[in-house]
N, C-alpha and C positions, 0 to 999 in steps of 0.2 A: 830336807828343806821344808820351811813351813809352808802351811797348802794357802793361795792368794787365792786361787779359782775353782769356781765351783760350777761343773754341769747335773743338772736335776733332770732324771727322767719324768713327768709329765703324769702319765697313767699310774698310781700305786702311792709312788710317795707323795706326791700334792695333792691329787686330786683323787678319790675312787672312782672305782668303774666295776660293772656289772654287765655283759653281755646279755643277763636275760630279758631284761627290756625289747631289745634288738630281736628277742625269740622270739617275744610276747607279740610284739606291736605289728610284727610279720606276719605271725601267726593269724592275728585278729584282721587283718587285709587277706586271708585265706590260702597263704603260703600253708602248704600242709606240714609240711616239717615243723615241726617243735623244737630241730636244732640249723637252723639256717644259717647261723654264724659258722659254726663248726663245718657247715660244707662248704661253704663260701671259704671260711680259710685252708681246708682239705683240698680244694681244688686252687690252691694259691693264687686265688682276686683280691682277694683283701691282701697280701703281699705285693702283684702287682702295683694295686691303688696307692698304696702306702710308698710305693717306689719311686709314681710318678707316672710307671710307662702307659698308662689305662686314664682316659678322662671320665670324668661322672658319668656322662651319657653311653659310655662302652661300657663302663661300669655296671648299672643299671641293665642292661641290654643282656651283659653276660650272666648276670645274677637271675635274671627269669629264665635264662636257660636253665642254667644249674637246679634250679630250683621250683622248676617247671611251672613257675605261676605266669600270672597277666598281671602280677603287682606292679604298681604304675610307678616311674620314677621320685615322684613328691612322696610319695606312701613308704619309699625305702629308705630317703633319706631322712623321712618321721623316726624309722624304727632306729636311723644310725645313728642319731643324734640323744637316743634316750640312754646313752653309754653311761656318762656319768650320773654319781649318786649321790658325793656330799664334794664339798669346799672345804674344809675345813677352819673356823677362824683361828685356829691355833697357829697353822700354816698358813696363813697371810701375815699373821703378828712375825714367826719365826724369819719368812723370808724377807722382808721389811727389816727387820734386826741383823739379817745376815749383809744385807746390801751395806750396811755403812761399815764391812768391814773384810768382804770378799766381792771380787768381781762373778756377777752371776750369769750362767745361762741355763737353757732348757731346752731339752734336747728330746721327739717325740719321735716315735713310729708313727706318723699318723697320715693318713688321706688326706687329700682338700677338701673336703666338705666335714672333715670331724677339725680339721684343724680350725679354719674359719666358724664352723661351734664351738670348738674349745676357745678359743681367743675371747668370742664376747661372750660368754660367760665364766669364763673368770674375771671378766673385767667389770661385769655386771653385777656379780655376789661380792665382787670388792669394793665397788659402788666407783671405781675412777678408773684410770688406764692404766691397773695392775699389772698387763705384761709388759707394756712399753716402758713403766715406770722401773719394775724390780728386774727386770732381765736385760743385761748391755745387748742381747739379744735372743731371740727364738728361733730356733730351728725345727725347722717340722719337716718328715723326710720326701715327701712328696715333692718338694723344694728344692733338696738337692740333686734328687737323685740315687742317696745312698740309706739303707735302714742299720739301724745295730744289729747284731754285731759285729760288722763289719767295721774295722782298726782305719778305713779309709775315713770314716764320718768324725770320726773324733782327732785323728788327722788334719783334717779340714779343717775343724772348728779352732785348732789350736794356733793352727797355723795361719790361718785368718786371721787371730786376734793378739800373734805373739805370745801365747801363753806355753809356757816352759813345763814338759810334761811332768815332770817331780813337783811344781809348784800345783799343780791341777788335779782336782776329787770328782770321780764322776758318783752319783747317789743313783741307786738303781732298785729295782726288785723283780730283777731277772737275772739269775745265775752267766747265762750266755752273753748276753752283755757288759755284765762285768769282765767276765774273760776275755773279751773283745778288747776292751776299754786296758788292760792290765799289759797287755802285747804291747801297745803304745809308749809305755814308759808310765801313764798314768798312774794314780792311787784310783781304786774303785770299792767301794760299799757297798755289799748287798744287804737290800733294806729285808728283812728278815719277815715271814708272813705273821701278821699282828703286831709286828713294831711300827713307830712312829718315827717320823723325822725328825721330830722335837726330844728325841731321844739320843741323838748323833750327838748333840752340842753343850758344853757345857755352859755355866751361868755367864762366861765370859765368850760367848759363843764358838772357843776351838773345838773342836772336830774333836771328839771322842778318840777316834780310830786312832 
């Protein structure tokens, strides 16, 4: 079947991201650790968060444990929001070009507090309301409830919007995810480390794959 639908993972292939920001900015608020991300997701908070079942302020509370400082709540979500590191204008042109010809969504692992960052800056390096405009919707896992790769999220999503798993491409650059995403009947793309999105599509924007 030809692919109608598109879900885009969020972190890799549209946008980058870099954790050591998140080290750095810790670090410099006198978190000793140099790798405070890495324990924070070692002791699975940052998967709670992303899940939903943790609100900021638990959040926050649990992470000075772990991590034994007095870093104040505003000071953590400084560091958490220094995630991302480019936009790309290639990938705003790309997914603008895709919309008039696939139904799109985007689909994140992400917290409340990286999601509501992520949202207005993308919409702010795009200069108007890039997600509401280019995505028939966004999913951010905090939201539902469920992360990738679990076959339940992409479930949901399909079945939400009627979307027929043969006609549906999930874009990814995590191995485990796509495997998730594949269970379902889906197509799934792993976006390969130093490839681009704008590299899926051809001049007529089909799907490589």
């Amino acid at each position: 079947m030809t692919i109608h639908n598109i879900i885009f993972d969020l972190c890799g292939p549209i946008i980058t991201i870099d954790v050591a920001g998140i080290n750095q900015v810790m670090h410099r608020y006198g978190v000793a650790s140099t790798e405070a991300y890495k324990e924070l997701h070692r002791a699975r908070l940052t998967h709670r968060f992303e899940a939903g079942q943790i609100a900021p302020v638990d959040f926050c509370a649990e992470a000075r444990k772990i991590l034994h400082s007095d870093i104040t709540d505003e000071q953590i979500f400084e560091a958490w929001n220094t995630l991302i590191t480019s936009f790309p204008e290639s990938h705003i042109r790309l997914l603008e070009e895709l919309k008039t010809r696939y139904r799109l969504f985007m689909l994140s692992n992400s917290d409340k507090v990286n999601a509501r960052f992520f949202t207005d800056w993308l919409n702010l390096h795009a200069g108007y309301d890039f997600v509401g405009s280019v995505f028939e919707r966004a999913y951010y896992s905090w939201e539902t409830g469920m992360r990738k790769p679990e076959p339940a999220i992409f479930q949901h999503i399909m079945e939400t919007h009627g979307l027929h798993p043969a006609e549906t491409l999930l874009i990814d650059d995590n191995p485990k995810h796509v495997a998730g995403a594949q269970t379902t009947g889906m197509h799934a793309q792993l976006l390969a480390r130093g490839a681009d999105i704008t590299d899926l599509f051809d001049d007529q924007l089909h799907w490589k794959g």
